[in-house]
N, C-alpha and C positions, 0 to 999 in steps of 0.2 A: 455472641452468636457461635454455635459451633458448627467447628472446621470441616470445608465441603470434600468433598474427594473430583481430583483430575482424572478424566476420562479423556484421552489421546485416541482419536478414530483414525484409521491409515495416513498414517504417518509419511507421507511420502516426501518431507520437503521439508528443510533445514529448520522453516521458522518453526518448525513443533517442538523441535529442540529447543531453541531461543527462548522461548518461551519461559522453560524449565533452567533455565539459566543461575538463577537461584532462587531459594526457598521464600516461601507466605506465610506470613502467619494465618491467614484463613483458608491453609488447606493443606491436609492429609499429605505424610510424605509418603503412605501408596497412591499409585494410580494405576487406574482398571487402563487396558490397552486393547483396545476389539481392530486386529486389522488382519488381514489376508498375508500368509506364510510367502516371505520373500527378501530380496534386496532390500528395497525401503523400510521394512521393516528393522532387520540389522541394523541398517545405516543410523537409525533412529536409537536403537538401543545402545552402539555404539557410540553414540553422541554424548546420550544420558552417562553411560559409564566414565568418561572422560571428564565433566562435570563433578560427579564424586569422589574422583580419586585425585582431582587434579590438588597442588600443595595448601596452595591461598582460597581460603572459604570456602571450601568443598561441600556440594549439595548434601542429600539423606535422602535418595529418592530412592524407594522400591516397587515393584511390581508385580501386577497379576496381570497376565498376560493371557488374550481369549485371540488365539490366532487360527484361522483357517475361513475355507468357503463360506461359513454361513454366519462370521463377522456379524453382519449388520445387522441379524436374525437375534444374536444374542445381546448387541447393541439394545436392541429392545426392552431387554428383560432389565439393564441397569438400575438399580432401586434411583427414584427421582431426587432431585434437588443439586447435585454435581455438575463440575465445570467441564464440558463439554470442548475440546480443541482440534479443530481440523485443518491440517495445513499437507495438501498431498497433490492426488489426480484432481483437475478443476472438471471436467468432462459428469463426472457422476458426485460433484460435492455435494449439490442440490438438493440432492436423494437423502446421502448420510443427516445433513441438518434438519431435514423432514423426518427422520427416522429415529435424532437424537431429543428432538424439541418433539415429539410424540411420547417419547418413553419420560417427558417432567425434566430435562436437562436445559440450562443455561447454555449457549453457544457461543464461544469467539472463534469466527473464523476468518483463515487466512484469506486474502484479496488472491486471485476474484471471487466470490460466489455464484458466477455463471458466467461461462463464456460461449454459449448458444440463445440467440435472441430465442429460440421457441418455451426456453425455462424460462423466458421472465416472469409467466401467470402464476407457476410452481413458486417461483422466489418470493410474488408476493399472498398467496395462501401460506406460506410459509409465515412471514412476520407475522400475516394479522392470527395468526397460529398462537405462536409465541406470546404477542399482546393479550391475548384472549388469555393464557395459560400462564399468566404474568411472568414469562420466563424474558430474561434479555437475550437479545441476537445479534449481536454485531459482528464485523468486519475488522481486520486489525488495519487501522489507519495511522501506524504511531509517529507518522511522519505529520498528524497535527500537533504536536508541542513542539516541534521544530524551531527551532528561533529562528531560524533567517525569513521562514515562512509566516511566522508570528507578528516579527516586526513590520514587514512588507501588509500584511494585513490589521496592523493598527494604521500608520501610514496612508493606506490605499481609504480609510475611513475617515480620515482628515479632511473636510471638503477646502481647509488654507492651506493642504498641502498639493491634495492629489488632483484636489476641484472633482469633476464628476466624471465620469466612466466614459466615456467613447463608445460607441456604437462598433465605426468602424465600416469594412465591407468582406464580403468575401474573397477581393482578390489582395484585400491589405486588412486584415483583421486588428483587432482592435488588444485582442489577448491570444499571446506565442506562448508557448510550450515545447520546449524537446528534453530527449529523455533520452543517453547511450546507457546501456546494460551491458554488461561480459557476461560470453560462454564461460570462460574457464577464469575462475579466482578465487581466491582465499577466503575462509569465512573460519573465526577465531583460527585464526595462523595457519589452518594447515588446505591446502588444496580440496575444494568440494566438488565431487563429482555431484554429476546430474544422472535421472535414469532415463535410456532409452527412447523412452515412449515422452522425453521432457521434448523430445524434437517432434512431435504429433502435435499439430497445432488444432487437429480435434479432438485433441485429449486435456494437453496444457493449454492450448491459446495463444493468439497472437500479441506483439508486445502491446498493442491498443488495451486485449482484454485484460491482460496480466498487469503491465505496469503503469498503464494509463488510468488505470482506476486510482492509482494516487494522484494523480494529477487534474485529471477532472473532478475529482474531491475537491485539490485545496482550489481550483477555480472558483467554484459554487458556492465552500463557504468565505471565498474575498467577495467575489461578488454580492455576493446574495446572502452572508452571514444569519444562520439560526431561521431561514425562512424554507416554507416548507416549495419543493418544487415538482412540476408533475411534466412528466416527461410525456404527456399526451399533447398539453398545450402548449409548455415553455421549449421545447425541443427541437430545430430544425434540423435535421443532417443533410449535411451537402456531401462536396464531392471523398473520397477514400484513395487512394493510390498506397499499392503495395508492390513489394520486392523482396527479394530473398536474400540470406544472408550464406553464404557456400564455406559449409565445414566441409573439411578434407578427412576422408577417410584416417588418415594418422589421426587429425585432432577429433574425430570422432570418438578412438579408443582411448585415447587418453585423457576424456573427459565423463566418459559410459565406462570403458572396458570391454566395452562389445566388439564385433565386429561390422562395417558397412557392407552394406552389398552394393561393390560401386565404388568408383576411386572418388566420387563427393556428393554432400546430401546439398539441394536447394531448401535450406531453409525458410520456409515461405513467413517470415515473420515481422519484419518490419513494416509498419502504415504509417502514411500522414494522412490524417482527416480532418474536415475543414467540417464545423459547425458551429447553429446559433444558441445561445441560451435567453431569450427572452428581449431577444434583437442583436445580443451582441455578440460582434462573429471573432470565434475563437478558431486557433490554428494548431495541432497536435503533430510534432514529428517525433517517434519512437520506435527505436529499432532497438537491435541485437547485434553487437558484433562480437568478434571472437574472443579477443584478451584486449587487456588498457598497456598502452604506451607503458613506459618503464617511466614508475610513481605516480601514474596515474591511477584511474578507479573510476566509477559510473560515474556520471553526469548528469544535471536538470539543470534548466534555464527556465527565468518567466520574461516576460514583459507584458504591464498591463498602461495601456495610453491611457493617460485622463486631462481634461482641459487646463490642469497646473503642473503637471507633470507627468514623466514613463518611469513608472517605477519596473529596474529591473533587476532577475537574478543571474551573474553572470558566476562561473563555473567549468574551468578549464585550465590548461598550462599558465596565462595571464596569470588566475589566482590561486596558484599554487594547488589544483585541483581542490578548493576548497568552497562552496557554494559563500559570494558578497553581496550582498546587497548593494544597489546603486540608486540613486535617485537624480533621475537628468528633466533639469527646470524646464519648462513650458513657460512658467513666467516668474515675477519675482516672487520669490517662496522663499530665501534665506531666513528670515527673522521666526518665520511659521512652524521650519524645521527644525530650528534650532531649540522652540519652543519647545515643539509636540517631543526631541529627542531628550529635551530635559525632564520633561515630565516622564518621560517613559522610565527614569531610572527606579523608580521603588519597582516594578517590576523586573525590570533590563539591567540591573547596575551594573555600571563602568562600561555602556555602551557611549559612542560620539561620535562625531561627525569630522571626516576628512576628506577638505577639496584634492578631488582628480580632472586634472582638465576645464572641461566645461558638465562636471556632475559632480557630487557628493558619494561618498561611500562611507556606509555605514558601519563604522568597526566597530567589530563587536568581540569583548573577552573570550579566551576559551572556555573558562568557566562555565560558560553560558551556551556552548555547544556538547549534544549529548549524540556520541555514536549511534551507528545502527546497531549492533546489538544492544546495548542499555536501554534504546527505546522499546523493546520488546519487556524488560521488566518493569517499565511505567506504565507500560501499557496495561500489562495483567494488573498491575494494582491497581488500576482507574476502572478497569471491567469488575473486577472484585467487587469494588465501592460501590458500583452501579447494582450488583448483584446483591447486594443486601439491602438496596434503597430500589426497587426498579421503579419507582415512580417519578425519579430522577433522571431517566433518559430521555432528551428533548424531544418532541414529537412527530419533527422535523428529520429523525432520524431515519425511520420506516420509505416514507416516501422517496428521500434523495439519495440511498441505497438503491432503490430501482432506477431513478431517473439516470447517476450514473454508471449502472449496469445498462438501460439503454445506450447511451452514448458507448459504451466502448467495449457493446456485441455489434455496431455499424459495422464494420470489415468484416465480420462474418457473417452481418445480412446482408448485404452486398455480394458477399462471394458465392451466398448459396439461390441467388438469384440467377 
């Protein structure tokens, strides 16, 4: 097949760079660039150039660069068939992927693809768009090959290990999630600033719409693997509680470069929301704080109860800030686990089991743990794949895209009530 061409629409946010991390063989080392003359912009080019020049396997990326007001206008004229990458302002993503997937482009876009419940209809004329024009649409999710998340979800499908799902209620849910994010931290070694308008949470979103969209992903497909779900029927939203997180004028400049008006901003961006998915009531706590402890770094936790056991992910000082799997018995399940862990090895080698306490943890090789930036170039090569095969994307995909963009625009239906 030959090689498509990368089209980068307003670049406002690091994963556009990631992305570009290094070279494909199924694409063009130009890429078209339509974005509005600015910061973000730079920030983005200066990424890219770091990339080429750095000593060890240096990209080959060059550019044609279509910058100013009327971007999106010339977005349009793109000759069809190119890989389409939006990772910037979530406020008006919606727009550009209706504007990209009109002019014949494939789309990987950065999570969220809408963080206003009123774009959900928009989000989905949008797929059945795409579907229609057999172009692919996704989301980057690359925190599904995940292993810690991998294993927990072969596991949780064990019925000798996990037994069956709990229900649960909603003042003790049956499946937890929390998620800390930093303001200010390093992304490939060097200190990443955020832009201004990153603190507009009706521009970027709150951490529900932003990084809860990974988290109610990997919920949906433990739960509910490869089945398709509609957020009309299987959806209950319960309660939402929100609070701010207060940057100081100092750390405001030294993470923008701007100036506050105001010795501090209330960051209105932390939520916990409590809802169902098809009776079983899940619990989300996701915030935003400033910097991690010294050798820390973000954090996610799961736990999901089932009548043989709580499979959970613990993720903190304890393990060395390193996401573990744990698996704590409900009843007798040694012989089952020890089973299901052996067979797991032509997939998992050199993973095993090590009693702690009264649980098991699942060690698992480093081998077999893939950073966050690395998962951004699996990612593109698995949308690639998809983009020469689209008949190959699950059907499943369309639907549970919106179902959870409903779940985690609730804090912002909520607020706009």
């Amino acid at each position: 097949m030959p090689a498509r061409r990368l089209v980068i629409v307003d670049p406002g946010h690091f994963h556009a760079a990631l992305v570009q991390k290094e070279m494909y063989a199924g694409l063009l080392p130009q890429v078209h660039v339509y974005a509005p003359v600015g910061l973000d912009l730079a920030d983005y080019l200066t990424r890219i150039a770091r990339f080429n020049t750095r000593p060890d396997n240096p990209t080959r990326w060059s550019f044609g660069v279509q910058a100013g007001p009327d971007f999106r206008d010339r977005l349009r004229e793109e000759p069809p068939g190119g890989i389409a990458v939006l990772s910037g302002r979530n406020r008006g993503k919606i727009g550009l992927i209706a504007a990209a997937i009109e002019a014949g482009l494939h789309v990987l876009a950065d999570k969220p693809v809408i963080i206003r419940r009123a774009d959900l209809p928009l989000l989905e004329r949008v797929g059945a768009m795409a579907e229609e024009k057999g172009l692919v649409f996704a989301d980057m999710m690359g925190g599904r090959a995940e292993v810690v998340g991998s294993l927990l979800r072969l596991l949780h499908a064990d019925p000798e290990v996990f037994g069956s799902q709990l229900a649960g209620s909603p003042e003790t849910p049956a499946v937890e999630m929390t998620s800390t994010h930093h303001l200010m931290k390093l992304v490939a070694g060097v200190p990443n600033p955020r832009p201004a308008w990153y603190f507009d949470v009706t521009e970027q979103g709150d951490a529900l719409a932003d990084i809860g969209t990974h988290l109610v992903d990997r919920i949906h497909n433990t739960l509910f693997p490869e089945q398709a779900l509609d957020y009309r029927e299987d959806i209950a939203i319960g309660a939402a509680e929100r609070w701010p997180t207060i940057v100081t004028a100092a750390q405001f400049r030294q993470v923008t470069g701007e100036t506050l008006a105001g010795e501090q901003l209330d960051y209105p961006c932390n939520v916990r929301l409590g809802y169902a998915v098809r009776g079983i009531n899940v619990r989300l706590d996701l915030r935003w704080n400033w910097e991690a402890e010294p050798g820390g770094d973000d954090t996610h936790t799961a736990s999901y109860g089932g009548s043989r056991a709580r499979l959970e992910i613990r993720h903190g000082a304890a393990e060395g800030y390193r996401p573990q799997l744990y698996v704590v018995p409900q009843a007798e399940i040694g012989a089952a686990l020890a089973h299901r862990i052996e067979a797991a090895q032509g997939l998992y080698p050199g993973v095993a089991l090590e009693r702690r306490g009264d649980a098991w943890r699942v060690a698992i090789p480093d081998a077999l743990r893939v950073g966050h930036d690395p998962q951004f170039a699996a990612l593109t090569r698995r949308f690639l794949a998809a983009v020469e095969d689209p008949a190959s994307v699950p059907k499943w995909e369309r639907p549970n895209l919106a179902t959870k963009s409903f779940v985690c625009t609730a804090a912002e239906a909520g607020r706009e009530r």
